[in-house]
DOBAPA-762837 format. One record per residue (C-alpha): residue number from 1; chain; x, y, z. Coordinates in nm, 2 decimals, m for minus. Layout:
N
REC i ch east north up
REC NUM A X Y Z
...
***
This chain:
402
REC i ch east north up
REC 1 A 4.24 1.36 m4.11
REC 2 A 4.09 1.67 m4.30
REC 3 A 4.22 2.05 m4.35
REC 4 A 3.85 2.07 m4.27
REC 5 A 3.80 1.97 m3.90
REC 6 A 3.91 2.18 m3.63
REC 7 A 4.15 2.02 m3.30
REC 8 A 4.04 2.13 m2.94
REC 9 A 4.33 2.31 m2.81
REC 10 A 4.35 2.14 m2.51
REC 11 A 4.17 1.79 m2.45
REC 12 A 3.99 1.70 m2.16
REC 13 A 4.21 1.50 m1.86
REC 14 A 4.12 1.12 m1.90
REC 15 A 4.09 1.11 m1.55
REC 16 A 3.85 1.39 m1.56
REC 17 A 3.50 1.18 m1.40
REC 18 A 3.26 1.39 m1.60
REC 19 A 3.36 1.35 m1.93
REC 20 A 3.04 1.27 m2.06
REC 21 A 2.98 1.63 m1.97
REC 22 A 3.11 1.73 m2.29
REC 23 A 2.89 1.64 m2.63
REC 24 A 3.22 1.47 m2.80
REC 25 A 3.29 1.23 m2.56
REC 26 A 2.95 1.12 m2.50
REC 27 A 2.90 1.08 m2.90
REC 28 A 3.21 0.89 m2.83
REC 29 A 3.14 0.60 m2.60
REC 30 A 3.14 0.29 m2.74
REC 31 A 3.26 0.36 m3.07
REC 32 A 3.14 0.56 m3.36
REC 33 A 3.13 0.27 m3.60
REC 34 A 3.02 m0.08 m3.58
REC 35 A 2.96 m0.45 m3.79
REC 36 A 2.63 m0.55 m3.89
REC 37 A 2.51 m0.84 m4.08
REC 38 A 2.36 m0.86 m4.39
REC 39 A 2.22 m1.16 m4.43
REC 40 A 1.97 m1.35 m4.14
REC 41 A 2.03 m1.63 m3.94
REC 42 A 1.72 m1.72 m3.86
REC 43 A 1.70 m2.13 m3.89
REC 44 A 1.92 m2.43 m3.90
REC 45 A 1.89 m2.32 m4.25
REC 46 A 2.01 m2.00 m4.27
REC 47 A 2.29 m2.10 m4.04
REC 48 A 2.41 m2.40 m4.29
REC 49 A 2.37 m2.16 m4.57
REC 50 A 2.60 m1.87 m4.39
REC 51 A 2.85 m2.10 m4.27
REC 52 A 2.92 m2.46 m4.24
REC 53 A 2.84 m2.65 m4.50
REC 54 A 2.72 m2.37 m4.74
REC 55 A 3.03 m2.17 m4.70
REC 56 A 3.24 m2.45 m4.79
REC 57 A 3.16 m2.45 m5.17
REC 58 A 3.21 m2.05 m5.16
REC 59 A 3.53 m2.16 m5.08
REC 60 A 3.64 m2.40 m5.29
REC 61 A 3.49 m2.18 m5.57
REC 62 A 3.71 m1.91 m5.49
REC 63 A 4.02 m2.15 m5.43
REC 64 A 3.98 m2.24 m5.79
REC 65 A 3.94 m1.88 m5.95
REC 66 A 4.03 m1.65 m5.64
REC 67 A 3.87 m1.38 m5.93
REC 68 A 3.49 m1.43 m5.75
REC 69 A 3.63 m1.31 m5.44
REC 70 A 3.50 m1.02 m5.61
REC 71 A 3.15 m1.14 m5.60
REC 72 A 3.10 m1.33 m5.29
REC 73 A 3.29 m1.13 m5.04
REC 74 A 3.25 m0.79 m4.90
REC 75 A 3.62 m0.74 m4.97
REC 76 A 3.63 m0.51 m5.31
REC 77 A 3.37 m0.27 m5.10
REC 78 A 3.58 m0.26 m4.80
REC 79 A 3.88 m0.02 m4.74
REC 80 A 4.14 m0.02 m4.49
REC 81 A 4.21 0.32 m4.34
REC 82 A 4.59 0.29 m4.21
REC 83 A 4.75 0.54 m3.93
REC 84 A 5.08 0.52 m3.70
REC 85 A 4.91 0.79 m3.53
REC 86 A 5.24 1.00 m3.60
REC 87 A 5.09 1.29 m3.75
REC 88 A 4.70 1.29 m3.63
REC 89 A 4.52 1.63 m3.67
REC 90 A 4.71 1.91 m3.54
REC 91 A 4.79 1.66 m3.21
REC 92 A 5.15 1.52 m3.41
REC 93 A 5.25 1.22 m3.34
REC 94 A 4.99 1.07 m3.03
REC 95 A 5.00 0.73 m3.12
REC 96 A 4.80 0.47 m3.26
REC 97 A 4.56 0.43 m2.98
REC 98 A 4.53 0.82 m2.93
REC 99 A 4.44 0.79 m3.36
REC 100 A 4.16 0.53 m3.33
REC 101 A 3.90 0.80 m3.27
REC 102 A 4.01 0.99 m3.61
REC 103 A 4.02 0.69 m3.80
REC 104 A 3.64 0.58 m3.66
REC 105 A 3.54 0.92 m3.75
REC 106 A 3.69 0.83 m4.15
REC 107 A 3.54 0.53 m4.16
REC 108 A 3.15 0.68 m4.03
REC 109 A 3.25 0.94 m4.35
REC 110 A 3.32 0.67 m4.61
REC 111 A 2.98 0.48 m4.51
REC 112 A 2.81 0.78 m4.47
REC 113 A 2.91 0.97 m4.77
REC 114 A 3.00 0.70 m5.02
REC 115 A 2.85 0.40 m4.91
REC 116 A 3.21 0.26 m4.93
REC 117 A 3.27 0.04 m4.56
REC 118 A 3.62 0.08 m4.39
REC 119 A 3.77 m0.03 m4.13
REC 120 A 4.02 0.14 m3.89
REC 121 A 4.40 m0.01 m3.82
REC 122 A 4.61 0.17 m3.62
REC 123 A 4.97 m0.03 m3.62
REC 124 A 5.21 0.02 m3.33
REC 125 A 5.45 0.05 m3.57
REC 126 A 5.65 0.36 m3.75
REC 127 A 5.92 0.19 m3.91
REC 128 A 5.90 0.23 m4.31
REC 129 A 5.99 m0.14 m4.39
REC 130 A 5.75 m0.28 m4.07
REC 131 A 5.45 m0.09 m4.18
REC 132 A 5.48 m0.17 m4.57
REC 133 A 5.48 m0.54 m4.47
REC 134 A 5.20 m0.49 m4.21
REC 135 A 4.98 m0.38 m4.46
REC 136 A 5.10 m0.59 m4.77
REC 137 A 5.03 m0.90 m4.56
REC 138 A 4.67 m0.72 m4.47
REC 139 A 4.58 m0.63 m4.83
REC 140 A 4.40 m0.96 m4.91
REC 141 A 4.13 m0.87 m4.69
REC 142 A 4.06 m0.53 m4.84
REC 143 A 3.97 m0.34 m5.16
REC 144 A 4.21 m0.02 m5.13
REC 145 A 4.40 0.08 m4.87
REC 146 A 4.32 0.49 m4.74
REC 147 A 4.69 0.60 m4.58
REC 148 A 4.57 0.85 m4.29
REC 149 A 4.80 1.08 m4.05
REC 150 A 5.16 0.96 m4.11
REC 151 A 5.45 1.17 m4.09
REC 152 A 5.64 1.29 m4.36
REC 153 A 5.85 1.26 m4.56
REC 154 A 5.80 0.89 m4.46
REC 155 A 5.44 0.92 m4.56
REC 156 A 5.60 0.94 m4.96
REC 157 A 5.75 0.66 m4.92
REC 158 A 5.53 0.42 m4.79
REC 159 A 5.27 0.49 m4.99
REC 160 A 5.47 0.47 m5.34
REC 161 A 5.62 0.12 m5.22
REC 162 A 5.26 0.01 m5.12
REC 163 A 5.12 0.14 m5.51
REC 164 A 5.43 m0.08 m5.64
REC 165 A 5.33 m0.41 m5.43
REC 166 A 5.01 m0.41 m5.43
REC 167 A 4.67 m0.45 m5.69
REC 168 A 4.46 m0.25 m5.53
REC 169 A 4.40 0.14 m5.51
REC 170 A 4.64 0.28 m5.21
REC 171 A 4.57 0.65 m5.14
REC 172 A 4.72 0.92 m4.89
REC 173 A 4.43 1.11 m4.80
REC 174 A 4.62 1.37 m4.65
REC 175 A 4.80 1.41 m4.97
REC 176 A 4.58 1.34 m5.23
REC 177 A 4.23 1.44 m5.09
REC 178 A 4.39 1.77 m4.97
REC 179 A 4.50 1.84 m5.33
REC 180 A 4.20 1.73 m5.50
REC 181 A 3.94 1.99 m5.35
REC 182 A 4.20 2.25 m5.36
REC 183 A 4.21 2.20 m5.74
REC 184 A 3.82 2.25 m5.80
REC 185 A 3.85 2.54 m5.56
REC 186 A 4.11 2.68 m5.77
REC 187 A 3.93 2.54 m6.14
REC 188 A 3.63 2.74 m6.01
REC 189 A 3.83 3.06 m5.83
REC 190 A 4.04 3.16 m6.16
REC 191 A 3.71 3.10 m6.38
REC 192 A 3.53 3.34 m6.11
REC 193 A 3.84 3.60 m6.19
REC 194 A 3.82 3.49 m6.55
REC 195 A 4.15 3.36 m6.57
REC 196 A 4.29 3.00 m6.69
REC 197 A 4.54 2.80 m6.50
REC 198 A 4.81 2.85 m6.74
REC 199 A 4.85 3.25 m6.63
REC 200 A 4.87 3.20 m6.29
REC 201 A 5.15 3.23 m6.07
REC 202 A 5.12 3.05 m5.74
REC 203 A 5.33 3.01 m5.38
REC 204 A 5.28 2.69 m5.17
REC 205 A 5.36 2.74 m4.84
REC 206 A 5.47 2.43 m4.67
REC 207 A 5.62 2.14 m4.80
REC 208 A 5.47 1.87 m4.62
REC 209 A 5.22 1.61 m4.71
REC 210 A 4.90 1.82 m4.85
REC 211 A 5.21 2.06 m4.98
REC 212 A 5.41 1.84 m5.22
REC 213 A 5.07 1.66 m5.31
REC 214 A 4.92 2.04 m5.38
REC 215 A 5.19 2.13 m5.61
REC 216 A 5.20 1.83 m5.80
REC 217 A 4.84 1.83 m5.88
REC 218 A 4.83 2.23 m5.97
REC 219 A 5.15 2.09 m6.23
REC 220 A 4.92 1.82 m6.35
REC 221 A 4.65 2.07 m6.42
REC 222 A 4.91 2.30 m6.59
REC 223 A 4.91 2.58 m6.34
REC 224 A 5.15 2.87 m6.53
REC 225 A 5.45 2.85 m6.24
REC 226 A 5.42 2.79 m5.86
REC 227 A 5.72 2.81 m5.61
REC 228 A 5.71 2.62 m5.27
REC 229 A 5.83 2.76 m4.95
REC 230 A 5.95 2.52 m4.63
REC 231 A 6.06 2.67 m4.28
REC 232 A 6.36 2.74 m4.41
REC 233 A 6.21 2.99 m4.72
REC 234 A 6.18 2.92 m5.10
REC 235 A 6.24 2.57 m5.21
REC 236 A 6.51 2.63 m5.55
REC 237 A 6.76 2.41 m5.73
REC 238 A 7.11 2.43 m5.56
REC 239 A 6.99 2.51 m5.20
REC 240 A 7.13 2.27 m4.93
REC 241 A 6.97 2.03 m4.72
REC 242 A 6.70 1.98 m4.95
REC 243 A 6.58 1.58 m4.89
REC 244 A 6.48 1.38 m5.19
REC 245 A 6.12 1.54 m5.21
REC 246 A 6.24 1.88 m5.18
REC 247 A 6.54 1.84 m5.46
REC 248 A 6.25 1.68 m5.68
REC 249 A 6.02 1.97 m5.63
REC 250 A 6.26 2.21 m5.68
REC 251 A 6.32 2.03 m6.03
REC 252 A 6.02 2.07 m6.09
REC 253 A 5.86 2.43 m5.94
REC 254 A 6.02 2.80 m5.90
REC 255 A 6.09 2.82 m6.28
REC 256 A 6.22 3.20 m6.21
REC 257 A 6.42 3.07 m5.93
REC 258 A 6.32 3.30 m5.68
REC 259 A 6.49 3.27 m5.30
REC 260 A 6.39 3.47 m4.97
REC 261 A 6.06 3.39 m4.80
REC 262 A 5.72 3.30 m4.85
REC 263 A 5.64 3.70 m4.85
REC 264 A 5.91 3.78 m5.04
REC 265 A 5.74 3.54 m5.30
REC 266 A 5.37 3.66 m5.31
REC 267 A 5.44 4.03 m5.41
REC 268 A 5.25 4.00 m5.78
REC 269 A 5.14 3.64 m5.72
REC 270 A 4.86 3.57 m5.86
REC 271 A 4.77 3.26 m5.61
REC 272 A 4.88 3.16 m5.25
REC 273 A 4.76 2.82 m5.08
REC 274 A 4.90 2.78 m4.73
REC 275 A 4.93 2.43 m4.60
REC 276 A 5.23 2.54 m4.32
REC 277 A 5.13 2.66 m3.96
REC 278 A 5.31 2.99 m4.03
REC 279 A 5.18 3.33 m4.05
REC 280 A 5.17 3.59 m4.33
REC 281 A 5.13 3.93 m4.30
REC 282 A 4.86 4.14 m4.43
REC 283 A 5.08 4.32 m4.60
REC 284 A 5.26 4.04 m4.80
REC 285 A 4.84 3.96 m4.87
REC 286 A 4.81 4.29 m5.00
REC 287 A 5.10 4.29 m5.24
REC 288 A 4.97 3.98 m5.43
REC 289 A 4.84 4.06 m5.79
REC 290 A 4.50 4.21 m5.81
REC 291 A 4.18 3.99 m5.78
REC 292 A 4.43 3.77 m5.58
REC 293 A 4.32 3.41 m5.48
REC 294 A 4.40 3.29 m5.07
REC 295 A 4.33 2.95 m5.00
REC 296 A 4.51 2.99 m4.62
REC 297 A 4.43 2.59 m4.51
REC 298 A 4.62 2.56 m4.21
REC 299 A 4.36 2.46 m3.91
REC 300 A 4.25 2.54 m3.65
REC 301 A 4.48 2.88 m3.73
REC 302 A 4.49 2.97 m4.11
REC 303 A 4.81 3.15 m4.21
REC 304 A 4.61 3.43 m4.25
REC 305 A 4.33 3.57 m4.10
REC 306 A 4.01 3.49 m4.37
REC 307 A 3.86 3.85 m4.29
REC 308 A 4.21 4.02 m4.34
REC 309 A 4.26 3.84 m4.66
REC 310 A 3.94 3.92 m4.78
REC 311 A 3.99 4.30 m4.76
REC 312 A 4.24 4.24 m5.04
REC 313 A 4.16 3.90 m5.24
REC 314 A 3.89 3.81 m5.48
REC 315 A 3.84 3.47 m5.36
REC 316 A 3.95 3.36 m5.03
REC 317 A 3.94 3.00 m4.89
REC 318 A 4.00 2.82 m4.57
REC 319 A 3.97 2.47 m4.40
REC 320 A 3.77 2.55 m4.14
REC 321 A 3.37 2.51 m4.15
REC 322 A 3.30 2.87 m4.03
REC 323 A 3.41 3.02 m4.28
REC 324 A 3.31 3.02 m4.66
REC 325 A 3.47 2.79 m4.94
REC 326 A 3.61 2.52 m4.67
REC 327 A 3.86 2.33 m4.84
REC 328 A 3.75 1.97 m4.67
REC 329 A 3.87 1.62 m4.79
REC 330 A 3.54 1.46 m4.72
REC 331 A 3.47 1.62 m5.06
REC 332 A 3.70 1.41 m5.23
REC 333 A 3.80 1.04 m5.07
REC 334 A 3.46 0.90 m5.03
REC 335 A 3.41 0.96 m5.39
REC 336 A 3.72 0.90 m5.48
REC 337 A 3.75 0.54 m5.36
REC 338 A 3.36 0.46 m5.47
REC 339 A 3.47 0.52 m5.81
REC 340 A 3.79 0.29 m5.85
REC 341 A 3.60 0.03 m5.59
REC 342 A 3.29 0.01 m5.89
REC 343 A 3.49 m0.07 m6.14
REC 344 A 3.77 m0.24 m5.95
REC 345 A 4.06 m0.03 m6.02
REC 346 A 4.42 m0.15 m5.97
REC 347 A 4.54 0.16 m5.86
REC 348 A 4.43 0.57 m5.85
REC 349 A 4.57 0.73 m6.10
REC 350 A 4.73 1.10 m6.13
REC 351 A 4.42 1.15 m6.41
REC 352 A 4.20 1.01 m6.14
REC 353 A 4.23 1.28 m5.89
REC 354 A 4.24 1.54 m6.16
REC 355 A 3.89 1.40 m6.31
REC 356 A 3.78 1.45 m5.96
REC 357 A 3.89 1.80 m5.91
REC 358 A 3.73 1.84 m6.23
REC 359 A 3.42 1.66 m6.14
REC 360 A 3.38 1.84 m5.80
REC 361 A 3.44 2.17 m5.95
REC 362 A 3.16 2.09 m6.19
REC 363 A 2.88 2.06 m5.91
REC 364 A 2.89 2.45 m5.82
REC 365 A 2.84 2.51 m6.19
REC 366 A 2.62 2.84 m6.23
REC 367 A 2.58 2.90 m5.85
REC 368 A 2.95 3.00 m5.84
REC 369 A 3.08 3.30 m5.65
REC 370 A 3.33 3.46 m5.43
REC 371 A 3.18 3.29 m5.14
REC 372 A 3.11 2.98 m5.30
REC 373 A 3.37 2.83 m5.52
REC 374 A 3.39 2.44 m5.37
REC 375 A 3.04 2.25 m5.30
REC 376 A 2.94 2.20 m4.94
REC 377 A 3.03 1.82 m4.83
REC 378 A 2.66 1.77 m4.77
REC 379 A 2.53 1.88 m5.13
REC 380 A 2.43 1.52 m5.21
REC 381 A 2.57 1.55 m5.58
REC 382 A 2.95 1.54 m5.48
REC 383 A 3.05 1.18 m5.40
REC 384 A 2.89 1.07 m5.74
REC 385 A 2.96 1.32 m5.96
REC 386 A 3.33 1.25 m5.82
REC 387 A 3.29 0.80 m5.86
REC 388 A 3.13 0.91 m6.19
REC 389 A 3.44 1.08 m6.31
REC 390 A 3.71 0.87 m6.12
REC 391 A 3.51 0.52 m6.29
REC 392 A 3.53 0.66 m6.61
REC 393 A 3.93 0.81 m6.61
REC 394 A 4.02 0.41 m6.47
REC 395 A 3.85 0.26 m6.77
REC 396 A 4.03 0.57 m6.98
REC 397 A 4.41 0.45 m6.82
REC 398 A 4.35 0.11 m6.83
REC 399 A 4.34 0.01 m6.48
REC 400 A 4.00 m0.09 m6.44
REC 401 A 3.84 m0.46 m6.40
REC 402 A 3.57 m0.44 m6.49
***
């Protein structure tokens, strides 16, 4: 779900009779969300006013101008958060049953943070073309779609054929959310070292989901070069077996064309954001440029060891909630999708998650420090200093209703 939340390395036996032993299954039972009405049925009354014959009119009105849908459903408040359950956590691919607990737990954050309801759907389905049509032939009943846990590179596609069909904002959290926070985390890190975007150099390490997503929104924000780095080394024009994403990144990225490894690339980098499973050494660490920025996101193991990077980085981040400067996605989606919901946004735009980064990295302000260069998901300001921002970039692009 989020680079922020940590996976129990080994999960308790479901045959195990004393599960309730342990604090997360008992805040498990039953559910973590549920369905509540907002209206009373009290009467005779307030039962021909809710549904039959009252709710007959509601829906010849909307027959006739589907537009006040809008007004007299909970639809453009209601998201659908979307799994296959083949990339869940740090569990891989468990399966869509094995997801529904993550995808309660993103729905308790949208209410909770946002006000913004959701509803889990985990398909028992991982075809491309069957999952598309699942949720296309869903979409009527929602007001944006939140893409959770799927595997790439399929995630990519999916998610641009669902932005291509459908009216509605569609948003791969694990992509986009990732890449949002890490952008105010790096607005507010380089304005820390008093330096802007454009003089940085940067390695990504892993090209992934929250990779590719990571590069593409440092680009956006004008980041001065960035090279990416798979299991394989540096991503580069001209290397072979590259897939679609990869030859497009490597368009796109590693301007000086470097090759060799991750380490090979840090040495004088100014940046490194690790979004891989893989380790670095202290050593590579301490060959980065001076005042170096570490943003090691990998959970529940960062690439690097926070204390070891610290010894030689101005400003290290991680996702994990025991450290400092967690780089957590709860500080972006709820926000994100409360935003394009108010002013019913056809989709979320590339300016959209940058004027959230932006709007995020605004809330440290004048409190910022080494330790502190993203806001803590509970500071109350985030979610809508982000809706604020996102609102006003929709009206900006022209994909806002209203």
């Amino acid at each position: 779900m989020t680079t922020g939340v940590a996976v129990a390395a080994t999960p308790a036996s479901a045959s195990d009779e004393n599960l309730d032993l342990d604090p997360a299954f008992a805040l498990h039972r039953g559910g973590k969300i549920e369905i509540r009405s907002t209206v009373p049925v009290r009467d005779a009354d307030d039962l021909a006013l809710a549904y039959t014959p009252g709710v007959a009119r509601v829906c010849t009105a909307i027959a006739d101008n589907p537009a006040l849908a809008d007004e007299y459903t909970w639809v453009p408040n209601v998201v659908a958060v979307v799994t296959d359950g083949t990339a869940v956590l740090g569990l891989g691919d468990i399966g869509p049953s094995a997801a529904m607990p993550v995808m309660e737990g993103k729905a308790l954050l949208f209410k909770e943070f946002a006000n913004v309801d959701a509803v889990p759907l985990c398909l028992d389905c991982t075809d491309v073309d069957a999952l598309v049509e699942t949720v296309v032939r869903l979409a009527p009943s929602f007001g944006g779609v939140n893409l959770e846990d799927i595997s790439a590179p399929r995630c990519f596609e999916i998610e641009e054929r669902l932005r291509g069909l459908l009216d509605i904002p569609v948003f791969h959290d694990d992509q986009h959310g990732t890449a949002i926070v890490a952008l105010a985390a790096l607005q507010n890190a380089a304005r820390l070292t008093g330096r802007p975007l454009g003089d940085l150099r940067a390695v990504v390490a892993g090209a992934g989901a929250s990779g590719v997503a990571v590069t593409r929104i440092l680009l956006e924000a004008g980041i001065g070069d960035i090279a990416v780095s798979d299991s394989k080394g540096l991503i580069y024009e001209g290397r072979e077996g590259l897939n679609q994403v990869k030859q497009l990144l490597a368009k796109d990225t590693n301007r000086a064309g470097r090759t060799g490894s991750t380490e090979d690339a840090l040495e004088g980098a100014d940046v490194f954001v690790g979004l891989s499973g893989s380790t670095v050494s202290e050593a590579a660490i301490a060959s980065m440029a001076p005042e170096s920025i570490v943003f090691a996101l990998s959970n529940p193991t960062p690439e690097v060891h926070p204390d070891v990077a610290a010894k030689h980085a101005g400003v290290v981040a991680t996702g994990r909630s025991d450290f400092p400067n967690q780089i957590n996605n709860v500080l972006a989606f709820p926000g994100v999708f409360r935003g394009a919901i108010d002013v019913r946004a056809t989709a979320i735009t590339e300016n959209m998650k940058v004027a959230a980064a932006n709007a995020l990295a605004g809330v440290v302000g004048d409190d910022l420090s080494a330790t502190y260069v993203v806001p803590s998901p509970f500071d109350a300001r985030v979610a809508p200093a982000v809706a604020a921002a996102v609102s006003a970039q929709a009206r900006a692009d022209g994909v806002a209703r209203r």
